[in-house]
N, C-alpha and C positions, 0 to 999 in steps of 0.2 A: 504493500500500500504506500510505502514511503515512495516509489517510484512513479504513482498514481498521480500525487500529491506533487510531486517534482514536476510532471507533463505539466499538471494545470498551471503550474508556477510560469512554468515556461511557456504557455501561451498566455499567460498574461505580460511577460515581460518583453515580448517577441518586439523587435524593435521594426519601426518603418520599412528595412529595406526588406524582410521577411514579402512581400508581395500582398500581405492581405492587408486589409482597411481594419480602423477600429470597430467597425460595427459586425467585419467577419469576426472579430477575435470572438468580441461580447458573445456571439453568435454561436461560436466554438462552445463558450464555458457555459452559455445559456442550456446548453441542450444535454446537459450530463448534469446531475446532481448527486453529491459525494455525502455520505451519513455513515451513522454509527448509533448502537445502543446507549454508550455512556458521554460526558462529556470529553473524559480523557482522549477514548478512542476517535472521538470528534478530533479533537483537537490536531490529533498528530497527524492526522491524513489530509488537515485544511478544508473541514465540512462542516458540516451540526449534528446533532443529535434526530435519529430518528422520528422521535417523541415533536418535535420542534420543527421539523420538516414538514410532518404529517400533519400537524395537532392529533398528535393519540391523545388520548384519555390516560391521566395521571396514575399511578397507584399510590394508595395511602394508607397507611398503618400495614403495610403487609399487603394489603390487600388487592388482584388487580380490578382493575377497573372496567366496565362493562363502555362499549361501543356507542358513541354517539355522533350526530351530525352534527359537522358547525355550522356557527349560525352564516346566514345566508350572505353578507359584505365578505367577511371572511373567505368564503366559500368563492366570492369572483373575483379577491384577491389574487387566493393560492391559483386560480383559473389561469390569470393572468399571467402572475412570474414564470408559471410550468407551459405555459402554451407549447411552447420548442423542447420540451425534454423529449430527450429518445433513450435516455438510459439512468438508471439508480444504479449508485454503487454502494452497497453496503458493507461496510467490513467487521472483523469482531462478531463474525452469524454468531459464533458458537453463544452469545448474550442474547440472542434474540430466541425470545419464546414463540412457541408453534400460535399462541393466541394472538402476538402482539403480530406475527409475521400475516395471519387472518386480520388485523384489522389495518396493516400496510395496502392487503390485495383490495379491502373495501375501500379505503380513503381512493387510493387509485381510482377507481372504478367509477367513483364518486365524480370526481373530478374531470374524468377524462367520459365519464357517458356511454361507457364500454362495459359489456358483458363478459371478455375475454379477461385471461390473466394477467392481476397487475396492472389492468387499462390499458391492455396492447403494448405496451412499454416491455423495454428490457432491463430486465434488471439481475446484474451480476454482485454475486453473494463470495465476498471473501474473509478467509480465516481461518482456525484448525477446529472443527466440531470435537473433536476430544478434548478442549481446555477448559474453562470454565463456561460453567452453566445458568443461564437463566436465575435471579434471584427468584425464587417464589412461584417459579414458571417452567414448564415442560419445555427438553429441548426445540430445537427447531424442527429437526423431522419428526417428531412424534405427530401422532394424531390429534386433533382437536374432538374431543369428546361429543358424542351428542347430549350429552345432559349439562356439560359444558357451552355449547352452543346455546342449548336451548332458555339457559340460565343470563349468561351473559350478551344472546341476542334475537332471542325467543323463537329461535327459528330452530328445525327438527335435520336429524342425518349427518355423524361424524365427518371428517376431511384432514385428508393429513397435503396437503399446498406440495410441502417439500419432495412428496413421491411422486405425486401428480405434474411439478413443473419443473423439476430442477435437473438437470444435468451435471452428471458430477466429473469433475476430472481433478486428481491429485497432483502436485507438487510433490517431488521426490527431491528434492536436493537442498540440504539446511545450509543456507548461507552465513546463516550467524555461527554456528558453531563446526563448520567444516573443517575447520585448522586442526579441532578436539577432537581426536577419534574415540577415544574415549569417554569424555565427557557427554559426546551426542550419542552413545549408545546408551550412557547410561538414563540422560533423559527421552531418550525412545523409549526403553523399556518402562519408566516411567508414566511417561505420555500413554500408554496403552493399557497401563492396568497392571504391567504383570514384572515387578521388576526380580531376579533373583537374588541367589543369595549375597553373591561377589558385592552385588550395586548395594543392597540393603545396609552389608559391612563397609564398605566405604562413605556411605554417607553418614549410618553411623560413627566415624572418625574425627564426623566433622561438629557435633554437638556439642556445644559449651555451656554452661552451668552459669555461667555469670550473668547479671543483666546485660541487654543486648545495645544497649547507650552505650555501658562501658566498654564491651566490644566495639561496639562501630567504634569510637573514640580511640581504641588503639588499632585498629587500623587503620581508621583515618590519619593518624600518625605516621603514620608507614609508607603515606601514600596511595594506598589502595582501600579509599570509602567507597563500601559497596552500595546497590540501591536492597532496601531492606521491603521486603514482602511479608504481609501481615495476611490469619484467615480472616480475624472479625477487624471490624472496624472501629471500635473500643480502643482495640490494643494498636492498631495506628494511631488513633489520637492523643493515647497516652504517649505514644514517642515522641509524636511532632509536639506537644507539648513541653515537656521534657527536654527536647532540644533547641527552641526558643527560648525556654527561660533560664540556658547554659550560655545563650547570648550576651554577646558582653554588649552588646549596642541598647538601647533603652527601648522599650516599647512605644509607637508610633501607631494612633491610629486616625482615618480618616472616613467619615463619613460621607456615606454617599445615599443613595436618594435613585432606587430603579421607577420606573414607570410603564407600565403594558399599556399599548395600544391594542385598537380590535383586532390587531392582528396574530396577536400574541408576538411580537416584537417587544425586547426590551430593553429602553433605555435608560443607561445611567451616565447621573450627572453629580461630579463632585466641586464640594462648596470651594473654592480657590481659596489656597494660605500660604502667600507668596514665604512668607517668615518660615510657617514649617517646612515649603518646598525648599530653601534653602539650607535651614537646619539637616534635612535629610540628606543634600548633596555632601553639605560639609563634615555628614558623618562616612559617607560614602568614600570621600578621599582619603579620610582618615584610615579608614580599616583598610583600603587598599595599597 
């Protein structure tokens, strides 16, 4: 995806003598729109969120949330900006639930006045489906239940989208870890389910007892701070806490002020402090 992300880059920056007009480029990046389930995975591919693309319907407290229409400006907004799509590109599937990927095919559908999949649109699904899963939510190829359906859209007859439309072709060759021949076996065996015993004892080797601050901090020492992966979300926050308030710079904060429009666009705007904007650079050169 990062190379995905790179093209678009690169048709936006495509200079004059390229042959085409600004209105082919626009036209370029008009007709492809880049998403993802989470913000992070937004972010790194240069897209939005699914949820934000679409207007899905939120989940809260756990819970997801049942299919609805938007309202009707909205509706000839998103009309609008999509007129020229010919393709989705989703990344990160293996976070998209088989429900939420059923109410992508409706929004589509919606939008575009089409009976066909996805509203005749193409739409290309990248990721590894063995990584993580859906919060609260059936993978992507599973079936959407019929009591599931009929709960969340009152309508009767399972569907599983992903058998029905998808074509699948693998990726065989690990670019990030191909230098490790070992290491990429061991996270194969990993990645699949079934690691033996060799992988189980080497990993075991590497578990340390001490808090995991104190470790990063003497590695970080060492020059080699690693990025640290958390299962729950708690225990993320208790670190990145923990390592702000090891900060020696003082805490700085700044209020801002978001605002939705009908569209669900949203803007923010922060109060201007020319004195604390200064303050922060002039801590900024200091630490550096």
């Amino acid at each position: 995806m990062g190379q995905i992300k790179d093209a678009m880059n690169d048709v936006r920056d495509m200079d004059t003598g390229s042959g085409l007009t600004l209105q082919e480029r626009e036209s370029m990046l008009n007709t492809c729109a880049v998403c993802a389930p989470t913000g992070l995975a937004a972010y790194n591919v240069g897209g939005v969120t699914a949820h934000r693309l679409f207007q899905l319907p939120i989940e809260h407290d756990g819970q997801c949330a049942s299919y609805w229409s938007i309202p009707k400006a909205s509706h000839e907004v998103m009309k609008t900006e999509l007129q020229d799509l010919k393709m989705v590109i989703i990344d990160e599937v293996s976070m998209v639930s088989s429900l939420n990927l059923t109410y992508i095919h409706m929004r589509m559908n919606d939008l575009f006045e089409s009976d066909e999949w996805f509203g005749g649109k193409n739409v290309l699904f990248v990721g590894d489906i063995l990584q993580l899963q859906p919060v609260r939510g059936q993978p992507v190829f599973d079936k959407v239940t019929a009591s599931t359906l009929k709960y969340r859209l009152g309508s009767m007859g399972a569907v599983n989208i992903w058998r029905d439309t998808v074509t699948y072709d693998e990726l065989t060759i690990n670019e990030r870890q191909k230098t490790d021949k070992k290491f990429l076996e061991m996270l194969d065996k990993v990645r699949r389910g079934f690691p033996d015993n060799e992988t189980l004892a080497t990993l075991s080797e590497r578990v340390f007892l001490m808090p995991i601050v104190k470790k990063f901090k003497i590695l970080q020492q060492r020059g080699n701070a690693p990025v640290c992966l958390f299962p729950k979300v708690d225990m993320c926050k208790e670190f990145n806490e923990t390592m702000l308030a090891n900060l020696p710079s003082p805490t700085v904060k700044i209020r801002a002020t978001n605002l939705f429009d009908g569209t669900g666009n949203i803007h923010v705007s922060r109060k201007k402090d020319d004195d604390l904007e200064k303050k922060v650079e002039k801590k900024l050169k200091e630490l550096n």
